[in-house]
VMD Tcl script that builds the backbone (N, CA, C; Angstrom):
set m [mol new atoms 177]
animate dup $m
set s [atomselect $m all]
$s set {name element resname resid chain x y z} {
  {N N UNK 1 A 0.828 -1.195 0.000}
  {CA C UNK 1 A 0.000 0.000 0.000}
  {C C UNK 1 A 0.868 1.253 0.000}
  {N N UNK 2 A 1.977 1.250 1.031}
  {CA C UNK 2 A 2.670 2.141 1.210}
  {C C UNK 2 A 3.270 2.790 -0.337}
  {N N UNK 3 A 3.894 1.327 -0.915}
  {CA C UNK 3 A 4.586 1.716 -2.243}
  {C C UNK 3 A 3.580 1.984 -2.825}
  {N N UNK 4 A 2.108 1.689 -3.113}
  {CA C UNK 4 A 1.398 2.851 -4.165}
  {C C UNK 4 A 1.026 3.533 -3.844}
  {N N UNK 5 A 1.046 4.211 -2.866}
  {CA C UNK 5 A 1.059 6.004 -2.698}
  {C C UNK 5 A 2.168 6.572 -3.089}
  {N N UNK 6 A 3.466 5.901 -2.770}
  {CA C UNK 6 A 4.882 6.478 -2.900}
  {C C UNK 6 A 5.002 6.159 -4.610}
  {N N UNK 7 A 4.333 5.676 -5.731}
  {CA C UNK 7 A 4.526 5.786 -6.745}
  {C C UNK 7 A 3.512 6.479 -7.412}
  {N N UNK 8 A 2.381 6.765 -6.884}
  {CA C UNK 8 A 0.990 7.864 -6.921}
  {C C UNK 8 A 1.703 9.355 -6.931}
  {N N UNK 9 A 2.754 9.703 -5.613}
  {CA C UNK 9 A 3.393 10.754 -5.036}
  {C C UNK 9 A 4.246 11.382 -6.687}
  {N N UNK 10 A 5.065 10.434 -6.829}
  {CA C UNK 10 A 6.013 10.342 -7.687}
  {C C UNK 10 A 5.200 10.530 -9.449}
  {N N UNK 11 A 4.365 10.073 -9.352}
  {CA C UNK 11 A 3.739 10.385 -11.011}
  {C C UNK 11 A 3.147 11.512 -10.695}
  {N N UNK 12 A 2.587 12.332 -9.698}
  {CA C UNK 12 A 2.220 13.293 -9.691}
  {C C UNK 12 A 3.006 14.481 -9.533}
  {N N UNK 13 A 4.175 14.317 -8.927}
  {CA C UNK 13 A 5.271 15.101 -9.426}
  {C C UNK 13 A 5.825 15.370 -10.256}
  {N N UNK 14 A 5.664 14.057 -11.301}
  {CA C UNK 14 A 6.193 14.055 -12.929}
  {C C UNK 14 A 5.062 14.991 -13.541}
  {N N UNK 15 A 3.625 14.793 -13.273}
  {CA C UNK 15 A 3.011 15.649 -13.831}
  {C C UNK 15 A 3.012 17.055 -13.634}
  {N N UNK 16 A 3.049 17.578 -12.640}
  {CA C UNK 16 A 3.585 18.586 -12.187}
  {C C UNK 16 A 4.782 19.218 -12.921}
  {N N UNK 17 A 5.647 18.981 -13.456}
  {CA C UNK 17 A 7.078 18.705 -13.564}
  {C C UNK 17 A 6.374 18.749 -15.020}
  {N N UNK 18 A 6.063 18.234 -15.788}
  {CA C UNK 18 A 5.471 18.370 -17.399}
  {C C UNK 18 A 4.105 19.784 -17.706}
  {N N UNK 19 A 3.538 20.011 -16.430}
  {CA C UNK 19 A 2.761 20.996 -16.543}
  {C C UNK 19 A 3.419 22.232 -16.273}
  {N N UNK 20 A 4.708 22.544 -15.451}
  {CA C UNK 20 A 5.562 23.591 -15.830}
  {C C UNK 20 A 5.859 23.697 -16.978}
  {N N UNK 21 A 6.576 22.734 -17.238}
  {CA C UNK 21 A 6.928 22.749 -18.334}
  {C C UNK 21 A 6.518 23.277 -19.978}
  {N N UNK 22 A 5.169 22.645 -19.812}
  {CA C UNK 22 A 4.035 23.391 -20.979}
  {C C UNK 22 A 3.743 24.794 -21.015}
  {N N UNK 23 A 3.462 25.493 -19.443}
  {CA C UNK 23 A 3.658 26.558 -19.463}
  {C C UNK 23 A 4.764 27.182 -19.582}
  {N N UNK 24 A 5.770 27.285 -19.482}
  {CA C UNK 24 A 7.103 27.653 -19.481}
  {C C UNK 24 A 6.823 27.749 -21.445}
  {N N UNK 25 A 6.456 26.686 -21.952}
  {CA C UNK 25 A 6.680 26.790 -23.388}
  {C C UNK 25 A 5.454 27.911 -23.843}
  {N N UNK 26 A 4.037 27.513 -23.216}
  {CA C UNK 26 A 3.344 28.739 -24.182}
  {C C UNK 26 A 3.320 30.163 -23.465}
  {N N UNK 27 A 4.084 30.451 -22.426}
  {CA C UNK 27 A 4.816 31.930 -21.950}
  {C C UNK 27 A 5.702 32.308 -23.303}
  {N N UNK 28 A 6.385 31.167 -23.692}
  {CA C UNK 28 A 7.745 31.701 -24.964}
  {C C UNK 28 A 7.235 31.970 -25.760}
  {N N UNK 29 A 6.275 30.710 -26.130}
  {CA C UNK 29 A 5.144 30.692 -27.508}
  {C C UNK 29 A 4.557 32.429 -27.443}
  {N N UNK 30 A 3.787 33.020 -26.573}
  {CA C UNK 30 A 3.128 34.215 -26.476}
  {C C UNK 30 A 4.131 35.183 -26.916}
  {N N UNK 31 A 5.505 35.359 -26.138}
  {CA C UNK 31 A 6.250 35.912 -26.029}
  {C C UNK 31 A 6.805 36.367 -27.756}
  {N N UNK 32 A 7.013 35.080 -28.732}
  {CA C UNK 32 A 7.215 35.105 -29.886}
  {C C UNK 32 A 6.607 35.710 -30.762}
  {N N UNK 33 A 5.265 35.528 -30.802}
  {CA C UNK 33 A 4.162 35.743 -31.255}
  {C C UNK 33 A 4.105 37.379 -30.822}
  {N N UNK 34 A 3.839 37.904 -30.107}
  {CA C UNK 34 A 4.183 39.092 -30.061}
  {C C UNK 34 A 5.362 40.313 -30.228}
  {N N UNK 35 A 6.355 39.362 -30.434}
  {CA C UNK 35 A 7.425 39.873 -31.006}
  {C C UNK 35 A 7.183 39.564 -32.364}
  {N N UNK 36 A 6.646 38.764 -33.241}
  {CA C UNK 36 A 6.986 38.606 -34.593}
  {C C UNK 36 A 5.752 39.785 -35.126}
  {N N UNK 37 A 4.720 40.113 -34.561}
  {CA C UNK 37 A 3.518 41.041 -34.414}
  {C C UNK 37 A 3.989 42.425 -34.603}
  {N N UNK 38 A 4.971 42.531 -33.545}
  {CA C UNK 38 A 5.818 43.811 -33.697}
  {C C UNK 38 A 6.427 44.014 -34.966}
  {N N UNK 39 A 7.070 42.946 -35.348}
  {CA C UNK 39 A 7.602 43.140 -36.304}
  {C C UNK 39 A 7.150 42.894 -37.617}
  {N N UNK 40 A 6.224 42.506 -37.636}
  {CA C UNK 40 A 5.092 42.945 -39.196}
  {C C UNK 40 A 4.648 44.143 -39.125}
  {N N UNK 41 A 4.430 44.415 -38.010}
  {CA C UNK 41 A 3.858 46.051 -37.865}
  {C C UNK 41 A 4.783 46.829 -38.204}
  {N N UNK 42 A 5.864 46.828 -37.743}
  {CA C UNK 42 A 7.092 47.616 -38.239}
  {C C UNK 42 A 7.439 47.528 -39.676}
  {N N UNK 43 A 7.006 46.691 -40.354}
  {CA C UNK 43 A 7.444 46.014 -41.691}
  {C C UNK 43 A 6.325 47.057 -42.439}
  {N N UNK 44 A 5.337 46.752 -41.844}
  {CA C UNK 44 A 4.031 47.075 -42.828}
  {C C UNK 44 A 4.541 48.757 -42.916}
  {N N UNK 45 A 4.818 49.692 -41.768}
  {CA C UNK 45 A 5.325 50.966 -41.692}
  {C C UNK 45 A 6.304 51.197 -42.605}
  {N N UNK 46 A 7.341 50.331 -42.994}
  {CA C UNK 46 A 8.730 50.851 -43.559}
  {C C UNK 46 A 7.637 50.559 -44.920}
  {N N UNK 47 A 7.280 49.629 -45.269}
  {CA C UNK 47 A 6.679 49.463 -46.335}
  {C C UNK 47 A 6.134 50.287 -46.827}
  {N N UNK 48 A 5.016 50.819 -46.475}
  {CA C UNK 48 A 4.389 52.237 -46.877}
  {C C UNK 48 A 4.988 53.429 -46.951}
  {N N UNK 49 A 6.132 53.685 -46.093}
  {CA C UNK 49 A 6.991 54.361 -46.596}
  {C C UNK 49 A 7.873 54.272 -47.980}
  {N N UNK 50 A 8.240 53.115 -47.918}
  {CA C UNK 50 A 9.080 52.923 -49.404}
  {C C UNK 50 A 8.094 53.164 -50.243}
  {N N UNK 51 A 6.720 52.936 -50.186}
  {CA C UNK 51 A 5.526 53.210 -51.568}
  {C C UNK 51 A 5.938 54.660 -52.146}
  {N N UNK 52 A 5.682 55.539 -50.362}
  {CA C UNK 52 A 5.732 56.713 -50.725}
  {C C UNK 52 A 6.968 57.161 -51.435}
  {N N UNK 53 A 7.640 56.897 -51.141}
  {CA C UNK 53 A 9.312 57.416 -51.753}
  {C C UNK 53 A 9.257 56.844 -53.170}
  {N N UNK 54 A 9.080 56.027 -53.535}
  {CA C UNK 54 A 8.504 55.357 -54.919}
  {C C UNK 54 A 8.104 55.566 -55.676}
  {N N UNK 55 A 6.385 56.439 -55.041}
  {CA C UNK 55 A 5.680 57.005 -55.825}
  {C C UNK 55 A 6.336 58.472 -56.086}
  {N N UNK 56 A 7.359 58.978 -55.327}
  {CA C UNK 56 A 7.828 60.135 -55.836}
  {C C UNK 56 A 8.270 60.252 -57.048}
  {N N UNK 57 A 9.041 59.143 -57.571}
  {CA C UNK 57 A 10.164 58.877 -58.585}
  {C C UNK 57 A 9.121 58.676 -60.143}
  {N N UNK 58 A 7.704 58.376 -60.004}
  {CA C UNK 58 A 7.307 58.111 -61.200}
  {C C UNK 58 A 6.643 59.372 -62.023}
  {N N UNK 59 A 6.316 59.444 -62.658}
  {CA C UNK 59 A 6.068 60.108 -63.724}
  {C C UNK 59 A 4.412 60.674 -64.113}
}
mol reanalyze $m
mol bondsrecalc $m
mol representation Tube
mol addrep $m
């Protein structure tokens, strides 16, 4: 009896131990994702700028 609590104890620590873990990954996941956000936004800005400078040059 003793040993299946003490291996009950132990898988529930592993789970524990894998549920950090997941979070730990979709904290990064978010983290990415809002950095790559930034940086389309920034993209989309330079972009419309180069239109404008562009459209200077035509005719």
């Amino acid at each position: 009896m003793n040993r299946s609590v003490a291996e009950a104890a132990a898988g529930s620590g592993q789970i524990a131990a894998n549920i950090d873990g997941v979070a730990a990954a979709a904290k990064a996941t978010t983290e990415h994702v809002e950095a790559s956000k930034a940086a389309a936004d920034e993209l989309a800005q330079v972009s419309g700028r180069l239109q404008e400078l562009v459209g200077g040059f035509r005719f």
